[in-house]
C-alpha positions in Angstrom: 90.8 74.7 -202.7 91.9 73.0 -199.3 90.5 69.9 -198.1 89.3 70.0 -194.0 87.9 66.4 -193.0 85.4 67.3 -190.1 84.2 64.3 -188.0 80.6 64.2 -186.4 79.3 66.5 -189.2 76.2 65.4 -189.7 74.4 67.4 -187.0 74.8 69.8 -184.3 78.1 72.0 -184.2 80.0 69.6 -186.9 76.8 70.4 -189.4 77.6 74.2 -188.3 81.5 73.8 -189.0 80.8 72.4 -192.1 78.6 75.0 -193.3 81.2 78.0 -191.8 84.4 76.2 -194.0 82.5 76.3 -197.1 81.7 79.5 -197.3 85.8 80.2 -196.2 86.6 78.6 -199.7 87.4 75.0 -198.2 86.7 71.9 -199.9 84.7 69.8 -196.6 84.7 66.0 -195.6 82.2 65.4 -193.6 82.3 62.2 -191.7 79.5 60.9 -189.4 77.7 57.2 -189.0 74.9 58.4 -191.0 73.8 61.1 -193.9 71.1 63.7 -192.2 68.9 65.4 -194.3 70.2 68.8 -193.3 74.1 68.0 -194.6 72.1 66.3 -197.4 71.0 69.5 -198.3 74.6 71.1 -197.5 76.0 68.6 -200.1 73.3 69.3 -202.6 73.9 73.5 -202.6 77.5 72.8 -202.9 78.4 71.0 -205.7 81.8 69.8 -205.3 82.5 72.1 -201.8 81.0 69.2 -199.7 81.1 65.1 -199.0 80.1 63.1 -197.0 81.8 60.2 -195.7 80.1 57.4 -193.5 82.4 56.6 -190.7 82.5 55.8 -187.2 85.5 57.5 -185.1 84.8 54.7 -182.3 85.6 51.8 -184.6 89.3 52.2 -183.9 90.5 49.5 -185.9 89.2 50.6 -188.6 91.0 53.8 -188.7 94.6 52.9 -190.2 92.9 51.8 -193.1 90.3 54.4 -193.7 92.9 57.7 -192.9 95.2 55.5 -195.1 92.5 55.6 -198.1 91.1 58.8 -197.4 94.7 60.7 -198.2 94.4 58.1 -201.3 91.2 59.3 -202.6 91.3 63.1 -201.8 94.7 64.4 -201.8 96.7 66.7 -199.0 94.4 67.2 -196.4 95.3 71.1 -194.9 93.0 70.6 -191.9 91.5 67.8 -189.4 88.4 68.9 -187.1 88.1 66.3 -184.5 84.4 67.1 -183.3 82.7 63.9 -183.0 81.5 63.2 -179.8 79.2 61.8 -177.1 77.9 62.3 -173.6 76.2 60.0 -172.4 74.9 61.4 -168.5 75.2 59.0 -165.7 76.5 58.4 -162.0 79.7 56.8 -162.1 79.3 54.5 -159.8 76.6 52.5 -161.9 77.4 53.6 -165.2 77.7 51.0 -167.1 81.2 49.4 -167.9 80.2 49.3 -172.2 79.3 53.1 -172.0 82.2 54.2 -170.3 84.3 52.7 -172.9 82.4 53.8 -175.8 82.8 57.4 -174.7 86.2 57.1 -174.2 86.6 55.3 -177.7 84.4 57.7 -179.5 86.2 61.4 -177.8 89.4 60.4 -177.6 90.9 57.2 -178.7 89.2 57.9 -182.1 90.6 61.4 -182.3 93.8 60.2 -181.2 94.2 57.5 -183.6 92.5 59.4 -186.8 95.6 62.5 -186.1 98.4 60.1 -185.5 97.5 58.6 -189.6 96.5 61.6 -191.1 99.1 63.9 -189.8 101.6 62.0 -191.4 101.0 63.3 -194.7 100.7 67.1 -192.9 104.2 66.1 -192.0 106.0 65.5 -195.1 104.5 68.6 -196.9 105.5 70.4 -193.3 101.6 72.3 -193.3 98.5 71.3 -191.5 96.1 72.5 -189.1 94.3 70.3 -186.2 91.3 71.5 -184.7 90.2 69.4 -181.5 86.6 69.9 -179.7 86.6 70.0 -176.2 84.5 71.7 -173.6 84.2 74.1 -171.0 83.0 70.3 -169.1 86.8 70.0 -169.3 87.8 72.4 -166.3 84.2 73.1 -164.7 83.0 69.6 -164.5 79.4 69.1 -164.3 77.4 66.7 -162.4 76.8 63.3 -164.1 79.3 63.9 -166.7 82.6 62.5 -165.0 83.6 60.3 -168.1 82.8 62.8 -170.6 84.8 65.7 -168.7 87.8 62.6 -168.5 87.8 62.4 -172.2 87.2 66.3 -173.0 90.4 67.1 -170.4 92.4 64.5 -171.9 91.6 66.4 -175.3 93.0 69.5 -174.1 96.3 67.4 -172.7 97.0 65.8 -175.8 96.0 69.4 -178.2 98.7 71.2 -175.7 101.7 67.9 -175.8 101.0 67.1 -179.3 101.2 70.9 -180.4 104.7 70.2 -179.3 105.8 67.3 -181.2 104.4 68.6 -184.6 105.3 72.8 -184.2 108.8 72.8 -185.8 107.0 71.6 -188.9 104.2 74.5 -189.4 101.5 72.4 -188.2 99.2 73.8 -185.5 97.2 71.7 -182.9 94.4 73.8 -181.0 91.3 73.0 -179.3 87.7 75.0 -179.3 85.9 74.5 -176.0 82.0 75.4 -176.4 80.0 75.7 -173.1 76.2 75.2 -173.6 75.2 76.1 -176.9 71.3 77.1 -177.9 70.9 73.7 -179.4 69.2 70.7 -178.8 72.0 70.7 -176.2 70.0 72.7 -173.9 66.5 70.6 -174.6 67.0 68.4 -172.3 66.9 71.3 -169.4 64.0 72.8 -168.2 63.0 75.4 -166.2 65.3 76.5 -163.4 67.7 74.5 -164.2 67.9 76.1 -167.8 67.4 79.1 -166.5 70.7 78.8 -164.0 72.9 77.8 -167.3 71.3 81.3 -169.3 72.3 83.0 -165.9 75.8 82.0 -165.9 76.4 83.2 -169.4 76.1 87.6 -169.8 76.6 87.6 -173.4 73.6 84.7 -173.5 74.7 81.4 -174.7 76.5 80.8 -177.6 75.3 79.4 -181.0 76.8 76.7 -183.0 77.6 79.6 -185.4 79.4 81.3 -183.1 81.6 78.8 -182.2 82.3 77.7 -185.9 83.9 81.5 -185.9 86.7 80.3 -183.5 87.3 77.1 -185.9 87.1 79.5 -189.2 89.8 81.5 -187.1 92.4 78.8 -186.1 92.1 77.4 -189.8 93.2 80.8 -191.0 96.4 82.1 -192.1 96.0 85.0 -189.5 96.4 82.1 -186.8 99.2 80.5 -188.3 101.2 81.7 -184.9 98.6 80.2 -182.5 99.3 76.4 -181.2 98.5 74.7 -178.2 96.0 76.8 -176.9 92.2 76.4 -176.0 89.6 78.9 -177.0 86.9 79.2 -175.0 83.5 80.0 -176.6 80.7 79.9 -174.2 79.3 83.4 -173.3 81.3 84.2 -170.4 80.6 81.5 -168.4 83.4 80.9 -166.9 85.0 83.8 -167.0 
């Protein structure tokens, strides 16, 4: 059974991933800051298939250390799922300077910094898979969201460089790039607004199931010729 460590999977689209993996056959890390009732439940209907591991990607220091122990503890790790991540809205301009930071940190120092120590066992057994989440935010933009597209862009940079460095050793780097998902994502719109996003999309939004799908697919051994790339799951959107 293969071991995929998936960050932010206590809720949301990393709770989704998780479920999707385990029922490929993969043995699933789940790492978030705290234990939700729903991967609770995950962990408790899969004896053995799931765990969950308290950690926060932001905490950067801390990350030599934990990857370090976490190859330790659990063994060859085929496949990383960087999908931890926050968006916090605001102008710019009077955003403040600790929030800014924190985004950054948490969607793309942290994802950084956890590949660079846990590809380094991927390396010597020359097989691996990366999996980084970005967002259609990344090329679109969106209003109030100029920090979070920085970090979701710079994502897609580093998937696309780094896909490079690691290739000639079988290990593939892609990203998945959701657009608004049917989630509580899409709670905080209402009415026309919410109605514009539906709009935009002529196969409907996608669901966090869905885009698990594209994640099931580049973890596969029918993508084992796909690297560098982005795969867009949002509806049509931006088609």
């Amino acid at each position: 059974m293969k071991n995929v460590v998936v960050t932010g999977a206590s809720r949301g689209l990393g709770l989704a991933i998780a479920h999707c993996l385990v029922n490929d056959g993969y043995r699933v890390f789940g790492l978030s800051r705290t234990l939700t009732d729903e991967l609770q439940s995950l962990i408790e209907s899969n004896k053995g298939k799931v765990e969950y591991i308290p950690f926060d990607v932001s905490e950067i220091d801390s990350i030599p250390d934990f990857a370090r122990g976490l190859s330790k503890d659990i063994g060859d790790i085929y496949g990383l799922v960087n999908n931890a991540g926050i968006g916090l809205d605001g102008v710019l301009a009077t955003m403040h300077q600790s929030d800014i930071e924190k985004v950054i940190r948490t969607n793309l120092l942290g994802p950084i910094t956890l590949t660079k120590f846990l590809v380094r066992p991927m390396l010597k057994r020359k097989a691996g898979r990366i999996i980084n989440i970005s967002s259609i935010i990344a090329s679109t933009g969106f209003n109030g969201l100029a920090v979070y597209g920085a970090t979701k862009a710079g994502l897609e940079g580093f998937t696309r460089s780094f896909s490079r460095e690691v290739g000639k050793l079988s290990i593939t780097v892609n990203c998945v790039a959701p657009g608004y998902m049917e989630t509580s994502m899409t709670e905080a719109l209402q009415g026309e607004k919410l109605n514009s996003v539906r709009r935009r999309a002529p196969l409907g939004l996608p669901t966090p199931e869905q885009v698990s799908g594209a994640v099931s697919y580049l973890l596969s051994e029918s993508a084992s010729a796909v690297t560098g790339t982005v795969i867009t799951v949002d509806g049509g959107a931006t088609a």
